[in-house]
C-alpha positions in Angstrom: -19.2 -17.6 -8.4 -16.8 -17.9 -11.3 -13.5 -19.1 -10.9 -11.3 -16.2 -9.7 -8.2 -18.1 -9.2 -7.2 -18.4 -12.9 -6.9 -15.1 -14.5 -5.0 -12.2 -12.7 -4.9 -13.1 -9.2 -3.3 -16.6 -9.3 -1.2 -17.3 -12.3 -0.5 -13.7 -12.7 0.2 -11.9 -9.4 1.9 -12.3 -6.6 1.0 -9.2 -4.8 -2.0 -7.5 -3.4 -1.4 -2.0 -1.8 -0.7 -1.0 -0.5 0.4 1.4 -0.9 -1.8 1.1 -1.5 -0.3 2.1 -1.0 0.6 3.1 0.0 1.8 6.8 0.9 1.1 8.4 4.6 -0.6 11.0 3.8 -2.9 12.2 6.6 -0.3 13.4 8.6 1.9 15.4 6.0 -0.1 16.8 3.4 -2.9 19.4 2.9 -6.3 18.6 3.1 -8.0 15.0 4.1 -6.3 12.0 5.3 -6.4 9.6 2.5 -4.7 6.1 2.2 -4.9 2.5 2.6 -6.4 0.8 5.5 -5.3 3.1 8.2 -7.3 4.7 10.9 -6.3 8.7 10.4 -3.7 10.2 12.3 -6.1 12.0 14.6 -7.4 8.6 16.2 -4.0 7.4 17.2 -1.8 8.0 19.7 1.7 8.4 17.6 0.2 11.3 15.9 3.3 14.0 16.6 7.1 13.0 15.8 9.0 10.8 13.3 10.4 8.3 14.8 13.8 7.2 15.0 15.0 3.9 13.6 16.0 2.4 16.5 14.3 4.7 19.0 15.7 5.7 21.1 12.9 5.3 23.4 10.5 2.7 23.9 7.3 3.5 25.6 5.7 0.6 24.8 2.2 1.2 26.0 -0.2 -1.8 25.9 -3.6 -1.0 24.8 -1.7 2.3 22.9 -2.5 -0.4 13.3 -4.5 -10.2 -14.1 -3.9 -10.5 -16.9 -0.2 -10.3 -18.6 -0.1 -7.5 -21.1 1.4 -9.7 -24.1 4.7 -10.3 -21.4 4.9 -13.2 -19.5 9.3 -12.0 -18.4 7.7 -11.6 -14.9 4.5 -12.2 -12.3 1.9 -9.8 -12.2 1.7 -7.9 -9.0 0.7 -4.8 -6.7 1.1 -3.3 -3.8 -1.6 -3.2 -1.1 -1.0 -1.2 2.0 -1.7 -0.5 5.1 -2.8 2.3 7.2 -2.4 5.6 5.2 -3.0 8.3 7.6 0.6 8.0 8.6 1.7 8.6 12.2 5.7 9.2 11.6 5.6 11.9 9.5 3.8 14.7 11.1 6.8 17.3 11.6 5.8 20.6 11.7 9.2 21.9 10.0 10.2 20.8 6.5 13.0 18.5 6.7 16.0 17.9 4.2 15.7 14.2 3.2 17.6 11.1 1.9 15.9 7.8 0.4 17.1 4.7 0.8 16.1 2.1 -2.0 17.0 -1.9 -1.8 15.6 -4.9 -4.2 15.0 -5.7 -7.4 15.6 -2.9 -10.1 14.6 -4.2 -13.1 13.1 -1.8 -14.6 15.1 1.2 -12.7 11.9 1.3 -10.1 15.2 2.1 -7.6 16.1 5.2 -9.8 19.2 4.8 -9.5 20.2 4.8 -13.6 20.9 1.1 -13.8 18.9 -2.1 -13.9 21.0 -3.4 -10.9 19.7 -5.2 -8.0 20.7 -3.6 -5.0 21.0 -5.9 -2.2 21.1 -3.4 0.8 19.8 0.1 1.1 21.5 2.8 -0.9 20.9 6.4 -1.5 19.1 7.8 -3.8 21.4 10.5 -5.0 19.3 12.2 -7.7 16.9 13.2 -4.4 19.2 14.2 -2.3 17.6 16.8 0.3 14.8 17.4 -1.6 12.0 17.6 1.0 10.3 14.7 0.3 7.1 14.0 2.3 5.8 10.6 0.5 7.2 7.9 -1.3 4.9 5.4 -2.9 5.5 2.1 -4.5 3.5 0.3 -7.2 4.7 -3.0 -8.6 7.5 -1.7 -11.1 7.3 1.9 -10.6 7.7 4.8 -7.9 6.1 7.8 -7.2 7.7 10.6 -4.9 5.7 13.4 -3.0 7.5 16.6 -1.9 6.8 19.2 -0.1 6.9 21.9 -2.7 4.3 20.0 -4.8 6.8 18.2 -7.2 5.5 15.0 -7.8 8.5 12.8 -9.4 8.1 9.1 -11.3 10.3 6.6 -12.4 10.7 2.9 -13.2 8.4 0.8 -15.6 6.4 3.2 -18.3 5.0 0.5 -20.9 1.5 1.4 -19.9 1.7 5.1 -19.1 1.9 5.1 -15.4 4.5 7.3 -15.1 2.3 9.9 -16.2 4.7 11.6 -19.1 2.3 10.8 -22.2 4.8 7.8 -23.5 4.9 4.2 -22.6 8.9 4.1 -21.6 10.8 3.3 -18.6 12.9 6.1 -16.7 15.3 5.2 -14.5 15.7 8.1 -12.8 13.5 10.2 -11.1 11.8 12.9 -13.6 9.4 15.7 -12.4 6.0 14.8 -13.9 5.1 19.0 -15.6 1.2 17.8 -15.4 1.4 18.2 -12.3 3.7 21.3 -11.7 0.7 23.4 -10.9 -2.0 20.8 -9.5 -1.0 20.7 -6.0 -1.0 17.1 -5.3 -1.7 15.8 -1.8 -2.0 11.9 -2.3 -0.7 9.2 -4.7 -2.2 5.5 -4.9 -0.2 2.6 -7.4 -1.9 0.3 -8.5 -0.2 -3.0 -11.0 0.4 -0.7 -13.4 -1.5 2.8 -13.2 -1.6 5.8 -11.0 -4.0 8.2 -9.0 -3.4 11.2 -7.7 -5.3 13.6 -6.0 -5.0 17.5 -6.2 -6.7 20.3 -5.1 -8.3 20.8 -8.6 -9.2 17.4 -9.2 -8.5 13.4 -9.3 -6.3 12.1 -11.5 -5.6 8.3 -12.9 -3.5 7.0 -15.5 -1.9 4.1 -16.8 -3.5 0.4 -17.9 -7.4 1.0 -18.0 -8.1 -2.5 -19.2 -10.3 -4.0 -16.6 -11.7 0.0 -15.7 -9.4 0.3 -13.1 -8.8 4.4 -13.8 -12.1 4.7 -13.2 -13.0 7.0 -16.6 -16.2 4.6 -18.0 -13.8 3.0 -20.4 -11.1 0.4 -20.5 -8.2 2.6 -22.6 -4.9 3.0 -21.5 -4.0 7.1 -20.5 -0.3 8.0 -21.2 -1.4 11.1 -19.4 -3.4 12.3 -16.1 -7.1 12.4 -16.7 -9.3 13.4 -14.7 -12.0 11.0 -13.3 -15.3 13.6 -13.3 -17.4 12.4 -11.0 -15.0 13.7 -8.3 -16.0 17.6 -8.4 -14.9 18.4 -5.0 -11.8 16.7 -4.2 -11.2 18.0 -0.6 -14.1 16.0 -0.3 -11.8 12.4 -0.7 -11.2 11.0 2.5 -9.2 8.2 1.1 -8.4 6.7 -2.1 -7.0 2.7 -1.7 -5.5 0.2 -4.8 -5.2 -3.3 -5.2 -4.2 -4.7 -8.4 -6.1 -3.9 -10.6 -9.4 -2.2 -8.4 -9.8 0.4 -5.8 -12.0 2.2 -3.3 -12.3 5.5 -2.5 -14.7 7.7 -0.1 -16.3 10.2 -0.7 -19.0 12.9 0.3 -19.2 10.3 3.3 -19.6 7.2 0.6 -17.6 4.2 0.0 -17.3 4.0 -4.1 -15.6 1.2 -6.2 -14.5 0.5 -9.9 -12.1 -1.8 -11.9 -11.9 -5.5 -11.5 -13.9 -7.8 -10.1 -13.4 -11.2 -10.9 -13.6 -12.4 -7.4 -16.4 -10.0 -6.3 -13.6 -7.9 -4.5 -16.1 -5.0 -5.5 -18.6 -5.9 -3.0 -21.2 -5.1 -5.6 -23.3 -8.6 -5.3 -22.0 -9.6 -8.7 -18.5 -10.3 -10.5 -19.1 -7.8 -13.0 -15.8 -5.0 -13.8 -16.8 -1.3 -13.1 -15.4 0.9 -15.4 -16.6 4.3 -13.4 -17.3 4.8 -9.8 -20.2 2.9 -8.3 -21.6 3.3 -5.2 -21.5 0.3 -2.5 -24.5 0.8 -1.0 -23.6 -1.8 1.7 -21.8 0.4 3.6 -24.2 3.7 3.4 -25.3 3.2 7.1 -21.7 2.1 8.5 -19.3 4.8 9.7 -16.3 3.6 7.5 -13.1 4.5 8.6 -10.7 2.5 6.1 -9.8 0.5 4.1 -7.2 -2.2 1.9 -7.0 -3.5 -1.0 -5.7 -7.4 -2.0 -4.8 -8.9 -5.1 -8.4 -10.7 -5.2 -10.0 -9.2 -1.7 -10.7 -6.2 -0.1 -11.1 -5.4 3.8 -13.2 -2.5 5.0 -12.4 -1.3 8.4 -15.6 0.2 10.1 -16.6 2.0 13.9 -15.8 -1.0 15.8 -16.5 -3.7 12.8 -14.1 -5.6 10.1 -15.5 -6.6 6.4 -13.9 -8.8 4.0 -14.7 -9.7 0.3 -13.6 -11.2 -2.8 -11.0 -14.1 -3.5 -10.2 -16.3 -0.6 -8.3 -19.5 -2.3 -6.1 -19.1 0.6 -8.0 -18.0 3.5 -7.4 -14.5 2.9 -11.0 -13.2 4.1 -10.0 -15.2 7.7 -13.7 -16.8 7.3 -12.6 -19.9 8.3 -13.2 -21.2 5.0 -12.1 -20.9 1.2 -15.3 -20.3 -0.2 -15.1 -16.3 -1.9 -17.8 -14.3 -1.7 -18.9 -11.3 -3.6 -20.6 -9.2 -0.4 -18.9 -8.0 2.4 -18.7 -10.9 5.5 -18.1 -9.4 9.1 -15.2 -10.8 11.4 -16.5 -11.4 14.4 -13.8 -11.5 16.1 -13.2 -8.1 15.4 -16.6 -6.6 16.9 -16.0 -4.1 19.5 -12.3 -3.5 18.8 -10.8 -0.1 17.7 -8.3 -1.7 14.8 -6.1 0.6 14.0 -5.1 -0.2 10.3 -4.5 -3.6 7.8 -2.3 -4.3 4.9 -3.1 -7.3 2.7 -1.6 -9.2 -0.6 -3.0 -13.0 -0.7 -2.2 -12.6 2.9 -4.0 -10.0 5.6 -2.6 -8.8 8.5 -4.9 -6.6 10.6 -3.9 -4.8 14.1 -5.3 -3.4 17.1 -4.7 -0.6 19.7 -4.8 -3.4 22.6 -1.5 -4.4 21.4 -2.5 -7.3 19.1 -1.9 -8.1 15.5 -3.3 -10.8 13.8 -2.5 -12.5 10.5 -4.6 -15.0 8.3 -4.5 -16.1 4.6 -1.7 -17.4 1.6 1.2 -18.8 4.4 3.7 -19.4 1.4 7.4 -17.8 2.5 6.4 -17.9 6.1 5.1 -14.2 5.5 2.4 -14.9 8.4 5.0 -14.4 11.0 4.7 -17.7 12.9 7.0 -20.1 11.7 4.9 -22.2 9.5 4.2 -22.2 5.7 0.8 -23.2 6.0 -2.2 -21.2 5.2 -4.3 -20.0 8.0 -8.2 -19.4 7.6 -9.0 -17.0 10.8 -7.3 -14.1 11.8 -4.2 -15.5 14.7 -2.2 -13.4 16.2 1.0 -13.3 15.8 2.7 -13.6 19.3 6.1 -11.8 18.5 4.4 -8.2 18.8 1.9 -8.7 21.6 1.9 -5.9 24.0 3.7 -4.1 20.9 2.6 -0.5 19.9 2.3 -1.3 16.4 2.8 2.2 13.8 2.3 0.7 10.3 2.2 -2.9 8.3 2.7 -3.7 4.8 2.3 -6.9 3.1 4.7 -7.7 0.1 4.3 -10.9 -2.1 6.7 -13.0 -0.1 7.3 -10.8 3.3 5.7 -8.7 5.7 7.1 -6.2 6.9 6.2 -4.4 10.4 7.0 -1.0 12.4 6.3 -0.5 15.9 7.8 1.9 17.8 10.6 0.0 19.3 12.1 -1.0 15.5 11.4 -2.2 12.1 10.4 -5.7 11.9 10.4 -7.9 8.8 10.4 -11.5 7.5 9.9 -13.9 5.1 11.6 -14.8 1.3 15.2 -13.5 1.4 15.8 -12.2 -2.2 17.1 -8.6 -2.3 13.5 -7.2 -0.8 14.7 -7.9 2.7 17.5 -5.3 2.7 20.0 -7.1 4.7 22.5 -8.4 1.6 21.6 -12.1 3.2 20.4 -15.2 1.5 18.8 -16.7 4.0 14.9 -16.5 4.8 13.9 -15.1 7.8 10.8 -17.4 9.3 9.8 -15.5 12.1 9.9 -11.4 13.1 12.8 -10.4 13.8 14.1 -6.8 14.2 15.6 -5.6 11.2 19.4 -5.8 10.5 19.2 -2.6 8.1 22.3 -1.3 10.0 21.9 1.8 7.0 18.9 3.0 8.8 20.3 2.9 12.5 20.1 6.2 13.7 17.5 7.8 11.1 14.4 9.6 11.3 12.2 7.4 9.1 9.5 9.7 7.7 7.6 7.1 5.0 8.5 3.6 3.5 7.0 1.6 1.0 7.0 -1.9 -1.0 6.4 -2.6 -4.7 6.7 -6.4 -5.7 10.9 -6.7 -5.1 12.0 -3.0 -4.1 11.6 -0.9 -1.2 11.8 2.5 -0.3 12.3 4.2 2.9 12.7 8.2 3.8 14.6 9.0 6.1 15.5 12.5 7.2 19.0 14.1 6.6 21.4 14.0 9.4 23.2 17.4 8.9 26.5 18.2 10.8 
């Protein structure tokens, strides 16, 4: 079907969001629970309190988850997420919060005023106590959420994802005024755009080359526009991006646009949509979420697992490498309640019976059992059997895990990992992040080599 591996997936990215995506927002905000690839908050068990990092108790309960624009300075990338309805971060009072930042900074996607990688986690001073109730990741840039409605950006501009009707970097955070009277509840990063949904309306912005922003063109938007064919927006249940596509649901259907080079679209054909299209696959299926890759997608349904698009590295867990441009069923999965996935070129899915299972692009050991090989069908990864597993996120060249006895996370060293060390990390391990002992984590997300983590704000 076309040879999907040499254009924006392969020579260009790295990463698949992931954030979405990848902001938590079915517990926190107003209005539907949208995200990427988690079951909502109200079919979990973890729905009521942040956690602490450590807790400090441990229930564990078995059965209880491109194209370079004209730069070639750096791999193309996004982030894909996991499961966006987001258990943690369901307090009923508003707290006072800090965020931690660690990672690349490159393009001041740590907002910290500097281009300086920061090898462990460090405040971000400029946010200080604001009430922050979402942070979200794209590949160079961050979005914050707060709880008065402020929706901050920072990091790489050149294509107008930041929102602020230039293409220029910012590296520190900067209130977006579009939306000073929109009322956002969700954010989704893509490579290197932006939606967000408000009361009034959906909003995208950023690159529009491959008709990722979903307005039945391929411009660029310096500014929010708003995508149309959404007129009810509180009828959004979830909005997911992958590199340069997404997925969103809505009025009880599952609608697609933006690239498609791999048939990630699940459209029957390779062709780019430029404005939401139906898939009509899915029109009898009770979906309940869904994740975007680099080249793949993965629809979680009622008691049922879909994967499509690229699969050079086993990535759809078909046992094969062969893509495919209509959704394929997991059998494996049939008859079990997943509870969220997170995918990149790799896909980790897990369950409520205490599994979680890994398959695809093994590269970095980011599959979580000690190999570098590529895996074709979903294994399980045997560190978190039995585990009570919150939320996953792929990166490029780590995974990174949260259950409710710690943070887990392995793979490439490099700054991402947090822990000022140069050595990879082959297996799970529980996280040496000694800066988040003690905390209330209320949301974390990856871009391509920087991380973000709320945490609530200890006061005396």
């Amino acid at each position: 079907m076309g040879n999907c591996t040499s254009d924006k997936g392969d020579e260009d990215s790295e990463k698949g969001d992931g954030a979405e995506f990848h902001p938590n927002n079915g517990a926190m905000l107003r209005g539907p629970a949208i995200g990427n690839g988690e079951v909502p908050p109200n079919e979990l068990e973890f729905g009521g309190d942040m956690l602490t990092y450590p807790p400090t108790h441990v229930p564990v309960t078995p059965g209880g988850g491109e194209k370079p624009v004209a730069s070639n300075r750096r791999k193309r990338s996004t982030a894909s997420s996991s499961v966006e309805a987001f258990p943690m971060s369901s307090a009923v009072n508003t707290p006072s919060t800090v965020i931690k930042v660690f990672g690349s900074n490159e393009s001041g996607q740590l907002g910290l005023d500097n281009v300086d990688e920061v090898p462990i986690p460090y405040d971000l001073k400029d946010l200080a106590g604001v009430p922050v109730s979402n942070i979200i990741c794209g590949s160079w840039h961050t979005v914050v959420l707060d709880h008065q409605n402020c929706l901050y950006a920072f990091g790489e501009g050149r294509r107008g994802q930041l929102g602020f009707g230039m293409r220029k970097s910012i590296k520190v955070p900067a209130v977006v005024p579009f939306f000073k009277s929109k009322r956002p509840r969700h954010v989704s990063c893509g490579e290197e755009y932006t939606i967000v949904a408000c009361d009034d309306g959906v909003y995208s912005f950023g690159i529009g080359e491959d008709g990722q922003l979903g307005l039945g063109d391929t411009e660029d938007r310096t500014l929010p526009t708003r995508i149309s064919f959404i007129e009810d927006p509180k009828q959004v249940d979830f909005i997911v991006s992958g590199t340069h596509h997404n997925l969103l649901f809505y009025k009880g259907k599952l609608f697609c646009f933006g690239w498609n080079r791999c048939g990630q679209l699940m459209t029957g054909d390779t062709r780019n949509r430029l404005s939401l299209t139906e898939v009509k696959f899915f029109s009898d299926l009770n979906v309940k979420a869904a994740a975007c890759g680099v080249q793949h997608t993965v629809v979680l349904c009622l008691n049922s697992v879909y994967v499509a698009g690229g699969n050079q590295y086993g990535q759809l867990g078909t046992g094969n490498t062969s893509h495919s441009c209509v959704p394929i069923k997991l059998p494996i999965f049939d008859g079990v309640c997943v509870k969220g996935v997170s995918c990149w070129y790799h896909t980790v899915i897990w369950c409520d019976t205490g599994s979680c299972y890994s398959f695809g692009e093994g590269a970095h050991y980011k599959l979580g059992n000690n190999s570098t090989k590529n895996i074709l069908t979903p294994t399980a990864i045997s560190a978190f059997e039995d585990r009570c597993i919150l939320r996953v996120i792929c990166g490029s060249e780590h995974t990174l895990v949260f259950c409710i006895d710690g943070m887990y996370i392995w793979g490439n060293p490099s700054p991402k990992l947090g822990h000022g060390s140069i050595d990879t990390v082959f297996r799970p391990e529980r996280s040496k992040l000694t800066a988040l002992h003690g905390k209330r984590i209320i949301d974390f997300d990856l871009g391509i080599d920087h991380t973000a983590v709320v945490v609530e704000e200890m006061r005396p």
